[in-house]
C-alpha positions as CSV (number, residue, x, y, z in Angstrom):
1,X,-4.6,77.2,56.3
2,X,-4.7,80.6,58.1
3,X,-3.4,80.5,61.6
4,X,-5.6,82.5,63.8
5,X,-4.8,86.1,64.8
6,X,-3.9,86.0,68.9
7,X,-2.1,88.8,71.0
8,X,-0.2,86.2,73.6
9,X,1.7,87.4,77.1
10,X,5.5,87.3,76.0
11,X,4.8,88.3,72.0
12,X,7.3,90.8,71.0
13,X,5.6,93.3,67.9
14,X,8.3,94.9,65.9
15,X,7.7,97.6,63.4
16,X,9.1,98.6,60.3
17,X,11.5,100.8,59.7
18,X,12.0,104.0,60.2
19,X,10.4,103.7,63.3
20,X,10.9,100.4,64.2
21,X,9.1,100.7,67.9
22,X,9.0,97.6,69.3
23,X,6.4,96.6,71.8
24,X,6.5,93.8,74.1
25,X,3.0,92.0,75.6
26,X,2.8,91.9,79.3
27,X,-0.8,90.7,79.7
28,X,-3.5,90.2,77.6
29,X,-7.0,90.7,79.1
30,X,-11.2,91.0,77.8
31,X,-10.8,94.0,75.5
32,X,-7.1,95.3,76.3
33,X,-3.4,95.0,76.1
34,X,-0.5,95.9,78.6
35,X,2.8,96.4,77.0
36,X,6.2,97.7,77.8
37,X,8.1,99.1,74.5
38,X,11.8,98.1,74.0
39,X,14.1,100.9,76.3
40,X,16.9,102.4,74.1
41,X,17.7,105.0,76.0
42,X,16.0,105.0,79.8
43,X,16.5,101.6,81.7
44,X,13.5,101.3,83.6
45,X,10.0,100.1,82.2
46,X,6.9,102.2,81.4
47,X,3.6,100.3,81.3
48,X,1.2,101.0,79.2
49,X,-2.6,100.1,78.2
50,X,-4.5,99.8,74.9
51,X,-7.3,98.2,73.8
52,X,-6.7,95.1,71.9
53,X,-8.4,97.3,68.8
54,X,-5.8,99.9,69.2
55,X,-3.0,97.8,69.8
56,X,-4.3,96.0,66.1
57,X,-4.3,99.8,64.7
58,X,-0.9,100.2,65.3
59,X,0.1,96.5,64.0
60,X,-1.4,97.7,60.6
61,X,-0.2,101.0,60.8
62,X,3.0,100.5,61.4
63,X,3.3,97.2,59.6
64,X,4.4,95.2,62.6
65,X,5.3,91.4,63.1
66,X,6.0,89.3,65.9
67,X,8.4,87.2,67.2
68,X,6.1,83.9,66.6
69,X,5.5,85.2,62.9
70,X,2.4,86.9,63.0
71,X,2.0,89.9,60.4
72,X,-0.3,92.7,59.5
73,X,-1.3,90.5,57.2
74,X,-2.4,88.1,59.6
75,X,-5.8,90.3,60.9
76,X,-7.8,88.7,58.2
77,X,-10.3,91.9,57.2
78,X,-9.8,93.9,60.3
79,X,-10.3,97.8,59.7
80,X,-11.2,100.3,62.4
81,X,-12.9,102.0,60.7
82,X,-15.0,99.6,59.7
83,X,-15.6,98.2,62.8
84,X,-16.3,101.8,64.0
85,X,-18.4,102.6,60.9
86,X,-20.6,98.9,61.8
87,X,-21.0,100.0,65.3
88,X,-22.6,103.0,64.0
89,X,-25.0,101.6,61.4
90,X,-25.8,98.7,64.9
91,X,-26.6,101.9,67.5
92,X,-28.3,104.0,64.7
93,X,-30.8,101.3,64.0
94,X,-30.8,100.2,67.6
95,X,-31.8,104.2,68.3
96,X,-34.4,103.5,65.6
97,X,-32.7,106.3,64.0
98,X,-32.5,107.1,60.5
99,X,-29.0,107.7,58.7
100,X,-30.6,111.4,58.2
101,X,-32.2,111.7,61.8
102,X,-28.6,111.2,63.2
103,X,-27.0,113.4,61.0
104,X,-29.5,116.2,62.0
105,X,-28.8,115.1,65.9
106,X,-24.9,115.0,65.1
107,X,-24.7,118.5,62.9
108,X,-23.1,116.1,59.9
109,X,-24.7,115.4,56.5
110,X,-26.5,111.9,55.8
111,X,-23.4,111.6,53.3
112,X,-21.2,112.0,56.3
113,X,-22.9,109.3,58.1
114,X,-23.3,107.1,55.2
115,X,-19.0,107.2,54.5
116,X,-18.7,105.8,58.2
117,X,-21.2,103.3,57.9
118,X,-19.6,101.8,55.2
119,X,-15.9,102.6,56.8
120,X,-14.4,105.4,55.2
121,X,-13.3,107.5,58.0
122,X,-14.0,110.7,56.8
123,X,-13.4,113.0,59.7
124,X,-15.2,110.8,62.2
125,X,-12.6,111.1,65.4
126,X,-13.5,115.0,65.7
127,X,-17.6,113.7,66.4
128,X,-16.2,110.6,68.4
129,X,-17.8,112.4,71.7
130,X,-21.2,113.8,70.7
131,X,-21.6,109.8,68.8
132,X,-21.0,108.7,72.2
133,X,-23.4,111.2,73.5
134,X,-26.4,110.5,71.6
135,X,-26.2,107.0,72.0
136,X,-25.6,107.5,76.1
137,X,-22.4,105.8,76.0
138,X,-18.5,106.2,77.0
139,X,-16.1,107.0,74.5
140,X,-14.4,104.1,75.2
141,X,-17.6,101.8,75.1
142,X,-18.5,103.3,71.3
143,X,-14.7,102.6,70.3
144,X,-14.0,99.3,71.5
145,X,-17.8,97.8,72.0
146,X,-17.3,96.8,75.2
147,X,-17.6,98.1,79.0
148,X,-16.3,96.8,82.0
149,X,-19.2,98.1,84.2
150,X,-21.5,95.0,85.4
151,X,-25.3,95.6,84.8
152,X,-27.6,93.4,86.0
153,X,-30.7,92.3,84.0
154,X,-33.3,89.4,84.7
155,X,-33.6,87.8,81.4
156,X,-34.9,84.0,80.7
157,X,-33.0,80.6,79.4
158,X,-34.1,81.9,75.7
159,X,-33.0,85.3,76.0
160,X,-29.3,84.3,77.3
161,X,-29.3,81.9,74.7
162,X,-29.5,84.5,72.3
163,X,-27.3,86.6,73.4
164,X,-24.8,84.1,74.4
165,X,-25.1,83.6,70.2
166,X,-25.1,86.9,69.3
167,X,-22.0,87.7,71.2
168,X,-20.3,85.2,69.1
169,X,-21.0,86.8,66.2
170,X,-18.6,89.2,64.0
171,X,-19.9,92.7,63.9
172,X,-20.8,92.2,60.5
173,X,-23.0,88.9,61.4
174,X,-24.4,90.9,64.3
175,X,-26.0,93.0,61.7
176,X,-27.3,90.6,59.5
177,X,-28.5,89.1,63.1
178,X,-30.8,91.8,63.6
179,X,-32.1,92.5,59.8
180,X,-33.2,88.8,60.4
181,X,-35.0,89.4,63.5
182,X,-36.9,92.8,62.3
183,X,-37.6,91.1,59.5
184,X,-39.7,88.0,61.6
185,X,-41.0,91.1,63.3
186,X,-42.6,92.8,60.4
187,X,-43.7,89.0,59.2
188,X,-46.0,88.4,62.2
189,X,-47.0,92.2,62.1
190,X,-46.0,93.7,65.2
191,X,-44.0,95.9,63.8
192,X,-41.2,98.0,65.0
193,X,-39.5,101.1,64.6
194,X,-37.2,101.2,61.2
């Protein structure tokens, strides 16, 4: 049995060596981390603030683990890139964009765009702000798929059910989420743009 992957107040990351950096969590909150790293040679703290994404970047880059035994190994399938490369392929088709028609708007070839979808990084952090651009969103919004900023929409019991479901889904399941849906679309013949 897998224990599930948590960043917890007081976890202390180390890295591997060379490096070593060793990061300790001060708080934990909706979409970021504050930490402090280990002083070796300046006695006062300096606070700083990632997004949990980032902060589980640098676990796998620099191969951390914790003080409660949590590893690298413990982010079951997580990849940046192809979280990054699924948020994407989600806005694209949300833009009723084709993989083509967004390559022509982004100055990229449709391979280009096809490599991300599917995860390969292939240059992407360069096109990070026009991506963010097109789809009329914050950098930060289009790299951690969330916003702080509060929005308010009258929707029904149904709709917020929905959503309160698809929130719970992984990115991937988000995806297969809305193939579903367009695909009931098309069934009763509205239609909708591919």
């Amino acid at each position: 049995m897998t224990t599930p992957f948590v960043l917890k107040v007081a976890q202390v990351w180390t890295g591997a060596p060379p490096r070593g950096e060793v990061r300790h969590i001060d708080e934990v909150h909706e979409g970021h981390v504050v930490f402090h790293k280990q002083a070796t040679r300046r006695p006062f703290l300096t606070y700083r603030t990632t997004t949990v994404m980032g902060f589980r970047k640098w676990i796998q880059q620099s191969q951390a683990v914790s003080s409660d035994g949590m590893s690298a190994a413990s982010i079951h399938g997580f990849s940046p890139s192809r979280e990054i490369g699924q948020r994407i392929q989600l806005l694209r088709k949300a833009a009723g964009l084709s993989q083509q028609a967004f390559a022509d708007l982004l100055g990229v070839s449709r391979t280009a765009v096809g490599f991300w979808e599917t995860g390969r990084p292939n240059r992407i952090s360069r096109h990070i702000p026009r991506i963010a651009q097109i789809f009329g969103i914050s950098e930060e919004v289009f790299l951690n798929g969330r916003s702080e900023e509060t929005v308010r929409v009258d929707i029904t019991k149904d709709e917020a059910s929905i959503i309160e479901l698809y929130r719970s889904l992984s990115m991937e399941n988000r995806l297969q989420a809305i193939k579903r849906m367009e695909m009931l679309v098309r069934k009763e013949g509205r239609g909708i743009s591919p």
